[in-house]
C-alpha positions as CSV (number, residue, x, y, z in Angstrom):
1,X,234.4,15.8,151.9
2,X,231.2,14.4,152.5
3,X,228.6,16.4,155.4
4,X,227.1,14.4,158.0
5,X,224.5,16.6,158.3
6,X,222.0,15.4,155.4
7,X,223.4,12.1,154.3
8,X,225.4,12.9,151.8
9,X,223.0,15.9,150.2
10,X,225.4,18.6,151.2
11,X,228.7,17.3,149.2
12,X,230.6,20.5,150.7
13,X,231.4,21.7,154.1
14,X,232.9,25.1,153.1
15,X,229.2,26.7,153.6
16,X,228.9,28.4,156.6
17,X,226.7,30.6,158.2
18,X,227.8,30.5,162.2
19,X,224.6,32.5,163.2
20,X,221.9,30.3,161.3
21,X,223.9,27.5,162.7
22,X,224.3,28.2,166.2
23,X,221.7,31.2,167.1
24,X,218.7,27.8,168.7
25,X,221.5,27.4,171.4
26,X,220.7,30.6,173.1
27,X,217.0,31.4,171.8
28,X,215.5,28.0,171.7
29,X,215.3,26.4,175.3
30,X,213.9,23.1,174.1
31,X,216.9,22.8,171.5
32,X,219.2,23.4,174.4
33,X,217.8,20.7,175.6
34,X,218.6,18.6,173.2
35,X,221.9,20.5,172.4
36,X,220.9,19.7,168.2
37,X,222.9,22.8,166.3
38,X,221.7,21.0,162.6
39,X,217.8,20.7,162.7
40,X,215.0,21.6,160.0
41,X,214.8,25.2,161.3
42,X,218.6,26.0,161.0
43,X,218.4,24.3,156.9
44,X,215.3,26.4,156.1
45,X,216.7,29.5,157.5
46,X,219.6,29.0,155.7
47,X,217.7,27.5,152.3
48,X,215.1,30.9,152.8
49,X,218.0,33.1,153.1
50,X,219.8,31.5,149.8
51,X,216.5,31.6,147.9
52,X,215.6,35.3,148.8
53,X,219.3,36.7,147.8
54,X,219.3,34.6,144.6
55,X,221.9,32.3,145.4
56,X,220.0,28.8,146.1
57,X,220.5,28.2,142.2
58,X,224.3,28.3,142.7
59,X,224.1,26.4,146.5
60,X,222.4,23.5,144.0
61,X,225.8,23.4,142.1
62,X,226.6,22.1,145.7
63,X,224.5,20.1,147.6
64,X,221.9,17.8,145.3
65,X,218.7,19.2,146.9
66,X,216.8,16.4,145.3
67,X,218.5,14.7,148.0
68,X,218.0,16.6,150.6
69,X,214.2,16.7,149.7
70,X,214.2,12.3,150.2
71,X,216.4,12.7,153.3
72,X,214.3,15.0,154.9
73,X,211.0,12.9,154.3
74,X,212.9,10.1,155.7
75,X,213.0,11.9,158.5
76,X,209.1,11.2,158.9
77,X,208.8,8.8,162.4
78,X,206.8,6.4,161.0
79,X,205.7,3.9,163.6
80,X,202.3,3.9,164.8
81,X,202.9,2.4,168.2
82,X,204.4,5.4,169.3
83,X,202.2,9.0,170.5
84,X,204.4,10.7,168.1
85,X,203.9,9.1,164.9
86,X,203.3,11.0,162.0
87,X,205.9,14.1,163.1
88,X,209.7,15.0,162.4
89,X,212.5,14.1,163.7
90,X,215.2,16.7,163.9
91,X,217.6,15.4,160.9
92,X,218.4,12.2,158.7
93,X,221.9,12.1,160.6
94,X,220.2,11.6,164.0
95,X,217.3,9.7,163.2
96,X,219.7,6.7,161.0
97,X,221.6,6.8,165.1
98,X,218.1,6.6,166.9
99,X,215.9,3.2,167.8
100,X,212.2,3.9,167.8
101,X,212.2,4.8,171.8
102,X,214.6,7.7,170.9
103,X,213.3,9.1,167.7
104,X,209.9,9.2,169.3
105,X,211.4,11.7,172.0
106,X,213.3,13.1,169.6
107,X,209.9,14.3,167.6
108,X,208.8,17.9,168.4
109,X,206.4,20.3,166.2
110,X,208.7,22.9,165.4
111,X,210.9,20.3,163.7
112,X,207.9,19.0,161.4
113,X,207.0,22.4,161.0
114,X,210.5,23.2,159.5
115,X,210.4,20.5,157.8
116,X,207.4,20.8,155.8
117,X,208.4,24.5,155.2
118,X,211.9,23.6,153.9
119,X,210.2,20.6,151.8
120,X,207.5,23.5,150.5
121,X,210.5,25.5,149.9
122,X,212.5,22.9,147.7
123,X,208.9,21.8,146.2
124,X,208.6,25.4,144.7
125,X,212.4,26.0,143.7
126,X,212.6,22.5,142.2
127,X,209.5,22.6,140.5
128,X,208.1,19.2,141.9
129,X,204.9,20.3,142.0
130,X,202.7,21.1,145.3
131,X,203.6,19.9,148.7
132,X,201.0,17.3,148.3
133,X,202.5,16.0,145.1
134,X,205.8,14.8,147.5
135,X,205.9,11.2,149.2
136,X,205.6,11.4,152.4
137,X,203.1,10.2,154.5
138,X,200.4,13.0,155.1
139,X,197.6,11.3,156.7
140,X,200.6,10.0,159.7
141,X,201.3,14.0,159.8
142,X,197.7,14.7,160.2
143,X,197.6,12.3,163.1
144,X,200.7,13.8,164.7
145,X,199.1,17.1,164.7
146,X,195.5,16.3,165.6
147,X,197.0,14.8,169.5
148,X,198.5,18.1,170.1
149,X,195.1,19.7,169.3
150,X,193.5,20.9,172.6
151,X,189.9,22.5,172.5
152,X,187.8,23.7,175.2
153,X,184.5,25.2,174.9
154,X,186.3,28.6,174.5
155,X,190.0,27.9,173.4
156,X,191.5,25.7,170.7
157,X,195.4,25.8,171.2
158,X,198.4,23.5,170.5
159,X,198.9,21.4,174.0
160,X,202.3,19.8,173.6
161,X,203.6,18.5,176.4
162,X,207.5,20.0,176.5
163,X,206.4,22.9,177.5
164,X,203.7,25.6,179.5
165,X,205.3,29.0,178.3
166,X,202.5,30.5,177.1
167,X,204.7,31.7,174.2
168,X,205.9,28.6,173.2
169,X,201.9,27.7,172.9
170,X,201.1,30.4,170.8
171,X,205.0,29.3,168.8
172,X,203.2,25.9,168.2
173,X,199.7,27.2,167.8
174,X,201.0,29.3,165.1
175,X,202.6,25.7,164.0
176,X,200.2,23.5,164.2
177,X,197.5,26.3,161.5
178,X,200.3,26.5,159.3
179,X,200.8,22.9,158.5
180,X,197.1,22.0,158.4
């Protein structure tokens, strides 16, 4: 039985992990939003988790995580036209559904976040080398990030425009050092 969740990387349904899988619909109020229970955040948790208990060699017995490494960089929104170009879209099952309109409102930092994570994750477990060494487009990521950049003559902060919690801010502050 084939997932829908990665394209085909996950061969198996019988992993579970219900509070990895469902915990953003009650914590994360822009997920709610988009009602999205399969992101980057909820495969990195569960991928971290795995890795740290000594169990992602045996998960790969499962799932081809070379895979899931090329359809997570295909979920790169790649058109310039758009304000969002350069970030991630939530995950390859969504963004093959999506014209450009909708994968552009679909792009939001903590899923490029995530997904760089994850991919730095799989990069190290894999042994493909550095983040840098994989193929997807760095300089459109760059570009993403540098239009949520907001400086003042006394702040620099993250300025996306989803949200004013001053929380959620500091969330994609927080995001936005750790991927540059």
């Amino acid at each position: 039985q084939q997932s829908p969740l990665y394209g085909g990387a996950f061969k198996s349904m019988d992993f579970h992990s219900r509070p990895l899988e469902y915990y953003s619909d009650v914590y994360d109020e822009y997920y709610n939003e988009i009602g999205l229970p399969y992101t980057h955040k909820t495969t990195y948790y569960a991928l971290d988790i795995l890795y740290y208990i000594g169990m992602l060699d045996e998960f790969e017995n499962e799932c081809d995580l070379n895979d899931l490494v090329d359809d997570i960089i295909g979920t790169q929104f790649l058109n310039p036209s758009y304000a969002n170009y350069g970030g991630f879209t939530p995950n390859p099952a969504l963004y093959s559904l999506l014209d450009d309109d909708d994968k552009n409102s679909h792009v939001f930092l903590d899923y490029s976040y995530h997904a760089i994570k994850t991919l730095e994750l799989l990069a190290d477990f894999l042994n493909l080398g550095e983040l840098n060494d994989l193929n997807f487009n760095k300089g459109a990521l760059y570009s993403y990030i540098s239009s949520l950049i907001n400086e003042t003559s006394t702040t620099i902060c993250c300025d996306v425009p989803y949200t004013k919690k001053p929380e959620n801010i500091l969330m994609n502050t927080f995001y936005t050092i750790s991927i540059l």
